[in-house]
C-alpha positions as CSV (number, residue, x, y, z in Angstrom):
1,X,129.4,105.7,147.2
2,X,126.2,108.4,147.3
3,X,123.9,108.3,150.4
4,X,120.6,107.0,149.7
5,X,117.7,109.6,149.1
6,X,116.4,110.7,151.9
7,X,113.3,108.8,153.0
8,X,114.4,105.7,150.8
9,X,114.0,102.1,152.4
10,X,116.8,100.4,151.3
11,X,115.6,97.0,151.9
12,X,113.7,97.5,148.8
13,X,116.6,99.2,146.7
14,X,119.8,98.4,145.5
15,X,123.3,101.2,144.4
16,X,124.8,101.4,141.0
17,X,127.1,103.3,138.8
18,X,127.8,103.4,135.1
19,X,131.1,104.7,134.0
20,X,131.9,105.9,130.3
21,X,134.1,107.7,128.2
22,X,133.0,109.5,125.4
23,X,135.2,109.0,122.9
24,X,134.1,111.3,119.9
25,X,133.0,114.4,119.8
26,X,129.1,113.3,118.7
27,X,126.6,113.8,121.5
28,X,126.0,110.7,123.5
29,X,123.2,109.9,125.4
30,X,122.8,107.8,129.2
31,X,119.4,106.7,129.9
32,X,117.4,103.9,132.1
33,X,114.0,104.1,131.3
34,X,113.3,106.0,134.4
35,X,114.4,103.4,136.4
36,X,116.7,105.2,138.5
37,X,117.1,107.3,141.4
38,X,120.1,109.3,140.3
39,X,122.3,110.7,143.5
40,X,125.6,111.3,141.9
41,X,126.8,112.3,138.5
42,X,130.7,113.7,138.2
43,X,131.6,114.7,134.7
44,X,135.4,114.8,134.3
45,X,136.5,117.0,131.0
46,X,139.3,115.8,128.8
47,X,141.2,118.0,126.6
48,X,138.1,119.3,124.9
49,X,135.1,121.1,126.7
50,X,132.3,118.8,127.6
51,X,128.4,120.4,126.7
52,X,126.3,118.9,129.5
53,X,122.5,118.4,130.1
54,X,119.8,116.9,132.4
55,X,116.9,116.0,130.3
56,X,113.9,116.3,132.5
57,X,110.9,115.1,130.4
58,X,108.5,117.0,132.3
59,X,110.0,119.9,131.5
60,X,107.4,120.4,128.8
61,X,110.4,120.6,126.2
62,X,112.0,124.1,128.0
63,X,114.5,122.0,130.4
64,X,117.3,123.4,132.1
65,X,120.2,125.0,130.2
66,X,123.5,123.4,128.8
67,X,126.5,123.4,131.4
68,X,129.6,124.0,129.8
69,X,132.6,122.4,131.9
70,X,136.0,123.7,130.4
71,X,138.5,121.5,129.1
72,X,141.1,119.7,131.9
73,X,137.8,120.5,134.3
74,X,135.3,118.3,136.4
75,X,131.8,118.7,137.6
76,X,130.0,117.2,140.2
77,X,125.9,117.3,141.1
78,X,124.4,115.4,143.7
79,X,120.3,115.2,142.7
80,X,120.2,113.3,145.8
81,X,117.5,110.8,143.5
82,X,115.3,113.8,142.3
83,X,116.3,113.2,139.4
84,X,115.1,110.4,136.9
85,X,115.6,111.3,133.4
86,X,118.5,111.0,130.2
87,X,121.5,112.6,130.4
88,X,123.1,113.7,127.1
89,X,127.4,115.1,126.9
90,X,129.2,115.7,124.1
91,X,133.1,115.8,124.2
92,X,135.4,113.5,123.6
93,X,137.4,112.1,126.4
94,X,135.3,113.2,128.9
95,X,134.1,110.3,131.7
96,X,130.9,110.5,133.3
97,X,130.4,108.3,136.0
98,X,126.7,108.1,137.4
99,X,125.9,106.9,140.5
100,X,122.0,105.6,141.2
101,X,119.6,103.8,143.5
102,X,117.2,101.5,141.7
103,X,114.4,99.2,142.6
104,X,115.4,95.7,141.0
105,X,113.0,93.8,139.2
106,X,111.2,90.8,140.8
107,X,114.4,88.5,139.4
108,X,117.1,90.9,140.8
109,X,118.2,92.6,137.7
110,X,119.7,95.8,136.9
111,X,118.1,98.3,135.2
112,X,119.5,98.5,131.7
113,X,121.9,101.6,131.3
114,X,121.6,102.8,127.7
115,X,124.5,104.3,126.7
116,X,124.4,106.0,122.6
């Protein structure tokens, strides 16, 4: 499990993860309406190369570069919660596993992980 962000009172926050595989080669897309604190994402390539990007909407549409991780390969970036936005891969096999810090709703729930 990922540390909390620094300065984070976690009285008021709960952890999560997703986990998925991709499993074509078609870009897909993990989101949570800005819901999250992201503190952990760990891409794992299959036997294809995975393309790999933070989508940081105030980015003013530049954002960072793709990250190419090499087939049989793994990647791991700790944000440490900076980050908030949609991440997009594409390559099948690959799991992504996120790991997050959230503020649940006023009846507990879990922010809704879109995965496309």
């Amino acid at each position: 499990m990922s540390s909390a962000p620094s300065g984070l009172d976690v009285r008021e926050y709960a952890y999560g993860y997703y986990s998925a595989v991709l499993a074509n080669g078609a870009p897909h897309t993990i989101a949570a309406g800005g819901r999250w604190l992201v503190t952990k994402i760990q891409i794992f390539a299959g036997a294809n190369d995975v393309d790999f990007i933070l989508e940081v909407p105030s980015a003013g549409g530049g954002g960072p570069p793709d990250i190419i991780i090499r087939a049989g390969g793994c990647l791991t970036l700790e944000p440490n919660g900076a980050f908030r936005g949609r991440i997009t891969a594409t390559g099948q096999g690959a799991q992504i596993i996120v790991e997050f810090w959230f503020q649940p709703s006023r009846d507990g729930a879990f922010p809704t992980v879109v995965f496309t």
